[in-house]
C-alpha positions as a Markdown table, in Angstrom:
| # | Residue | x | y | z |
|---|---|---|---|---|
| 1 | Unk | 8.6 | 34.6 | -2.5 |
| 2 | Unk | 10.0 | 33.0 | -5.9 |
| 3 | Unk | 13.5 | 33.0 | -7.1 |
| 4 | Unk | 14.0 | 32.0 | -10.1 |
| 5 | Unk | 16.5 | 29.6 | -11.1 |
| 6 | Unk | 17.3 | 29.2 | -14.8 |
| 7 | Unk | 20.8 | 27.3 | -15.2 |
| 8 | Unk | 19.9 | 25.1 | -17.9 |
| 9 | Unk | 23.7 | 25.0 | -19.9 |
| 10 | Unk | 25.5 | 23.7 | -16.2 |
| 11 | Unk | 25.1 | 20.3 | -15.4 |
| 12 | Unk | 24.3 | 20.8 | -12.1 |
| 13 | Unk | 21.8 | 23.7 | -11.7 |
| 14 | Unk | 22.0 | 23.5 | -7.5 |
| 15 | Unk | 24.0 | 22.2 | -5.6 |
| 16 | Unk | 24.3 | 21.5 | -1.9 |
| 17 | Unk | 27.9 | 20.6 | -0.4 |
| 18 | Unk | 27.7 | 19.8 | 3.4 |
| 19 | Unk | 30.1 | 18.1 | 5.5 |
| 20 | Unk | 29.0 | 18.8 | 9.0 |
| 21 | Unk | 26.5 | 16.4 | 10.8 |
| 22 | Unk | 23.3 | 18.4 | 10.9 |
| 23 | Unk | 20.8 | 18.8 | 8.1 |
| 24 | Unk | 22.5 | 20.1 | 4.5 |
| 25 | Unk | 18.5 | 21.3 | 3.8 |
| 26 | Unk | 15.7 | 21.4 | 6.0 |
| 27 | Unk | 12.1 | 22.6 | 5.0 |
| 28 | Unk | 9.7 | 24.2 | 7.4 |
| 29 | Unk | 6.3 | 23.6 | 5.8 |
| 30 | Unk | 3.7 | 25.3 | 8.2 |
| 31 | Unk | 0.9 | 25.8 | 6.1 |
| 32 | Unk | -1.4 | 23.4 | 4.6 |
| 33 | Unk | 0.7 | 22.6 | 1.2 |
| 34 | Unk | 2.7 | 20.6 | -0.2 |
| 35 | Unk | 6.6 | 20.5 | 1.2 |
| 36 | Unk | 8.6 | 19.7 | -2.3 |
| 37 | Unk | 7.0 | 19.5 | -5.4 |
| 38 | Unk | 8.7 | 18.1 | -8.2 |
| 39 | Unk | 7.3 | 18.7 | -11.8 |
| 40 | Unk | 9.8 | 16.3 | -13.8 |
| 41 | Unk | 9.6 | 16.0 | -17.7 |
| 42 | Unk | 12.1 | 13.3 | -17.9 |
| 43 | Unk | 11.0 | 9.8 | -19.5 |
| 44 | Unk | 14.2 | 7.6 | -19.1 |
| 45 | Unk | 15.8 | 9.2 | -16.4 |
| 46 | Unk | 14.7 | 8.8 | -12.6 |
| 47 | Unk | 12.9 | 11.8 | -11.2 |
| 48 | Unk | 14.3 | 11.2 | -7.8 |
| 49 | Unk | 18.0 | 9.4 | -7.1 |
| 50 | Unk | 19.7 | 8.4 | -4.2 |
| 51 | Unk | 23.3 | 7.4 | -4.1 |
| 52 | Unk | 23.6 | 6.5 | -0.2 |
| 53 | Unk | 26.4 | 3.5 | -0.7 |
| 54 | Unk | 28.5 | 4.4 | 2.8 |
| 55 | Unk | 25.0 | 4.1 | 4.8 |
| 56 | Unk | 25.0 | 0.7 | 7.6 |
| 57 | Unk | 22.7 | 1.3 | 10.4 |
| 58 | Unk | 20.5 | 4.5 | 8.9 |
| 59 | Unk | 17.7 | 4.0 | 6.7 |
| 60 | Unk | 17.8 | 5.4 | 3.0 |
| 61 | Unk | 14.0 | 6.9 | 3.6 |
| 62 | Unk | 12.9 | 7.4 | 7.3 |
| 63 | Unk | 8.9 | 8.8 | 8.0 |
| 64 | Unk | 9.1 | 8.4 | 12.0 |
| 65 | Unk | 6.8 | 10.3 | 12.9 |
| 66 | Unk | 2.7 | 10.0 | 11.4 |
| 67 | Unk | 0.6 | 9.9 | 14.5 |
| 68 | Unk | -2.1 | 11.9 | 13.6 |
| 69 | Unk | -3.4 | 9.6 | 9.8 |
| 70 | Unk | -7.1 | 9.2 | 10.0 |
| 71 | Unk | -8.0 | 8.0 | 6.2 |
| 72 | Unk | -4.2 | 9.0 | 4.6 |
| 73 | Unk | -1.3 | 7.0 | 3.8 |
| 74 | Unk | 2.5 | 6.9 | 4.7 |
| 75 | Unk | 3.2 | 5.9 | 1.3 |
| 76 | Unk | 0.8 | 6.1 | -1.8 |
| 77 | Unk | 1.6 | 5.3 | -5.6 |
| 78 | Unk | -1.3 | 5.2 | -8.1 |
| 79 | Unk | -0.6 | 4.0 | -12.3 |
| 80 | Unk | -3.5 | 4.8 | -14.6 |
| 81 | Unk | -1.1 | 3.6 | -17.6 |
| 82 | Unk | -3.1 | 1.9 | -20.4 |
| 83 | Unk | -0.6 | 0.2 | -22.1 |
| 84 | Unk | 0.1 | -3.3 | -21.7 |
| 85 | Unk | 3.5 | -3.4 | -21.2 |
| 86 | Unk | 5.1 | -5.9 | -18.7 |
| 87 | Unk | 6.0 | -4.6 | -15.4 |
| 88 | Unk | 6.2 | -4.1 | -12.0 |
| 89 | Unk | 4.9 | -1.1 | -9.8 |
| 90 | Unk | 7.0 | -2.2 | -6.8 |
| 91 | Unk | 10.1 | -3.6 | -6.8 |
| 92 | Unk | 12.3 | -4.7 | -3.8 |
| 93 | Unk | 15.4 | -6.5 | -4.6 |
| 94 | Unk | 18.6 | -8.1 | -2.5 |
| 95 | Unk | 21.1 | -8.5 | -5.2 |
| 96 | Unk | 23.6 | -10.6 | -2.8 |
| 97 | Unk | 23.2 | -13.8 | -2.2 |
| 98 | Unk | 25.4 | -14.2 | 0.5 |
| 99 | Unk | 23.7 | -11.4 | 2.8 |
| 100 | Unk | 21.5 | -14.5 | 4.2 |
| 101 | Unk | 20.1 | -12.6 | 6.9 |
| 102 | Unk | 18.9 | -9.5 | 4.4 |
| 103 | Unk | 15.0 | -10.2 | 4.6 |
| 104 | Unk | 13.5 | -8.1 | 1.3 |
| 105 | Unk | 10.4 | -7.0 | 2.9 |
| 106 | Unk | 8.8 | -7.4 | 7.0 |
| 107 | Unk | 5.5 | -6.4 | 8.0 |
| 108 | Unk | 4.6 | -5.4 | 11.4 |
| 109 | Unk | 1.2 | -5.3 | 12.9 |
| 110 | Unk | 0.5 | -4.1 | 16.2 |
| 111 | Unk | -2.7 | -4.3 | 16.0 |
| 112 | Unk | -5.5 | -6.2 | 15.0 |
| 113 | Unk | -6.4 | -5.6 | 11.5 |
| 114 | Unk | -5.1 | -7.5 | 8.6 |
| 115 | Unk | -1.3 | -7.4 | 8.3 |
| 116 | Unk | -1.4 | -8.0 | 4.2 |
| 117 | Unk | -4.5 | -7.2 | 2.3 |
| 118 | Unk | -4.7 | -8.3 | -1.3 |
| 119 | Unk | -7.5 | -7.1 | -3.4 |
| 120 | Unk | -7.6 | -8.8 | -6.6 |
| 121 | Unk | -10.4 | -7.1 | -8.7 |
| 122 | Unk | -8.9 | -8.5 | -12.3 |
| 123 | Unk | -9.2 | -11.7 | -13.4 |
| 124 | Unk | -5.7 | -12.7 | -12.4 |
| 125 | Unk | -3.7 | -14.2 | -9.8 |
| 126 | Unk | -4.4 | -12.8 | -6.8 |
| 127 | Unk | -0.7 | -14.4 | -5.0 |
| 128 | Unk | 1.8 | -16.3 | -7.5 |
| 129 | Unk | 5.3 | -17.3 | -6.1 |
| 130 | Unk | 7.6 | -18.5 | -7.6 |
| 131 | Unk | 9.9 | -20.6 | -5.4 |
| 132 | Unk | 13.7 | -21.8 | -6.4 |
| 133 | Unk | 14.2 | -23.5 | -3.0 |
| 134 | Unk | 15.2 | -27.2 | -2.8 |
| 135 | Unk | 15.1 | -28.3 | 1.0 |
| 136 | Unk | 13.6 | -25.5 | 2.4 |
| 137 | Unk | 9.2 | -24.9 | 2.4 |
| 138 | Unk | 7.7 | -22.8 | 0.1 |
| 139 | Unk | 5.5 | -21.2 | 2.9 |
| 140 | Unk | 5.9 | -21.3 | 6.7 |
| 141 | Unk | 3.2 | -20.7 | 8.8 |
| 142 | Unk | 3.7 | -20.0 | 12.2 |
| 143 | Unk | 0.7 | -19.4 | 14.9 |
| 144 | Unk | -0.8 | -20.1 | 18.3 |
| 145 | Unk | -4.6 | -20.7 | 17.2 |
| 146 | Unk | -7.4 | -20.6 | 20.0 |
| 147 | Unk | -10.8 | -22.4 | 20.1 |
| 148 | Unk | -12.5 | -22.6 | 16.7 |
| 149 | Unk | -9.8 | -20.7 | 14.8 |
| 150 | Unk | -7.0 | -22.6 | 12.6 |
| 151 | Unk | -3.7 | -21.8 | 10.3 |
| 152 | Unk | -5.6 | -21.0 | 7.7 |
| 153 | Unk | -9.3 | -20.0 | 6.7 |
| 154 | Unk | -10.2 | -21.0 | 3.0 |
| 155 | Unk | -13.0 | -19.4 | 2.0 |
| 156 | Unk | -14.9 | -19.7 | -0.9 |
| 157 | Unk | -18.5 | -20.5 | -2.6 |
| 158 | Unk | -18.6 | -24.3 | -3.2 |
| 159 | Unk | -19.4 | -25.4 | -7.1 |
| 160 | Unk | -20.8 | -28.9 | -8.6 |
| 161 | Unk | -17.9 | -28.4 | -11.0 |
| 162 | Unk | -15.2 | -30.5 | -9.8 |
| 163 | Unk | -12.4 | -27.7 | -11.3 |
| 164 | Unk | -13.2 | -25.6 | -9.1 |
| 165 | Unk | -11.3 | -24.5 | -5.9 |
| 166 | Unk | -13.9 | -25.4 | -3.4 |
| 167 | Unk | -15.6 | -28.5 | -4.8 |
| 168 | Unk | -18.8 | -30.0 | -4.3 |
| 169 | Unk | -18.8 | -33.5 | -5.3 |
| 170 | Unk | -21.0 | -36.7 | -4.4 |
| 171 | Unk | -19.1 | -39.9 | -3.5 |
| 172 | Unk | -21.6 | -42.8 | -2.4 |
| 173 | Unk | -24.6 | -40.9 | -1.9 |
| 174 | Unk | -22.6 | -38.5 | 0.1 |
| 175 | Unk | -22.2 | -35.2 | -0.8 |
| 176 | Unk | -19.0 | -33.3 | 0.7 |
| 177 | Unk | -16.3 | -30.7 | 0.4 |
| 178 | Unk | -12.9 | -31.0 | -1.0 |
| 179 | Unk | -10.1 | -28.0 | -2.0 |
| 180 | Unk | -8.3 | -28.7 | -5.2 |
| 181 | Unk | -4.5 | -29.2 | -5.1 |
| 182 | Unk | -2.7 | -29.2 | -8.2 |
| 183 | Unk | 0.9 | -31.0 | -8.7 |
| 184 | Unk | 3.0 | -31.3 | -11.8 |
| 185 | Unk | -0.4 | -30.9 | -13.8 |
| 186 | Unk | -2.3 | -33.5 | -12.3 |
| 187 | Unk | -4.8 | -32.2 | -10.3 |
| 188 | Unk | -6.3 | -33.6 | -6.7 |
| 189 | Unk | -8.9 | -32.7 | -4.2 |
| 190 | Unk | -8.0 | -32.3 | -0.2 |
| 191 | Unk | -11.8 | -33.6 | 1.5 |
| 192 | Unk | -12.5 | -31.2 | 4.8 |
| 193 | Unk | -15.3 | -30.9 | 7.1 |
| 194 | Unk | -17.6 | -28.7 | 8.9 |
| 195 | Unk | -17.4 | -30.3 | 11.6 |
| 196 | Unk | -14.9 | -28.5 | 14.6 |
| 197 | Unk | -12.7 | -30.7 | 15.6 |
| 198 | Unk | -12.3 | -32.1 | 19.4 |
């Protein structure tokens, strides 16, 4: 069944007005098809606003409950925009500085895939931060390494060219390895071995 709605001269075409505790709008989707589709012609304007200022413990967007995902997502976006334009597809942002315990963004994995993939197929960047800190570490790694394992695998196809990341280069008839470091422009190269250590 379609109603149509055409309301165009009010500024609010719908609205809902609850102030009881269950659901103002709840959608029974039983066949296989979309929920809510929204077709929005807007350019400046957002296509979906949420103005939940009184909310503390709840969450602003809550998806509790995908158990069955083989090869889907709980969240997709995907940009095919051409233009060259500055700017960011995601955006988290804690605009207070004095909500010290606010973390911007926590990843939990249960399992044991990767927690945070980045697939860098451009010639760019692949992980750029940009740190204001003074006496606290840019990174902090944390871990319990086994045998054979470490905090961090680097790797990388070693090159004769000593700009390189992974650097081949000969010192006194010996050839080894050596990952460049960069500091206040002056470049430097960290020697490691292949050897495990004991």
């Amino acid at each position: 069944m379609i109603i149509p709605v055409i309301l165009g001269q009010y500024t609010t075409p719908l609205q809902i007005t609850n102030a009881g505790t269950t659901a103002a709008l709840t959608i029974d989707q039983d066949g296989n098809g979309s929920s809510l589709s929204i077709d929005s012609e807007a350019t400046s304007a957002n296509s979906i606003n949420v103005a939940a200022q009184p909310l503390t413990t709840g969450h602003v967007f809550n998806c509790s409950t995908a158990d069955s995902l083989t090869t889907g997502r709980i969240i997709s976006g995907i940009s095919n925009a051409s233009n060259d334009t500055v700017r960011t597809l995601g955006f988290l942002h804690n605009n207070n500085s004095a909500a010290t315990g606010a973390r911007v963004l926590t990843l939990q994995q249960d399992s044991t895939a990767n927690g945070l993939l980045i697939d860098q197929d451009g010639n760019g960047i692949a992980l750029n931060i940009d740190s204001e800190c003074t006496s606290e570490p840019v990174i902090q790694l944390a871990c319990a390494p086994t045998a054979d394992t470490g905090f961090i695998n680097f790797i990388a196809t070693a090159d004769a060219d000593s700009t390189s990341a992974i650097s081949t280069l000969t010192t006194s008839g010996a050839t080894t390895h050596h990952v460049q470091c960069e500091v206040n422009g002056t470049k430097g190269w960290i020697a490691f071995s292949t050897n495990v250590p004991s």
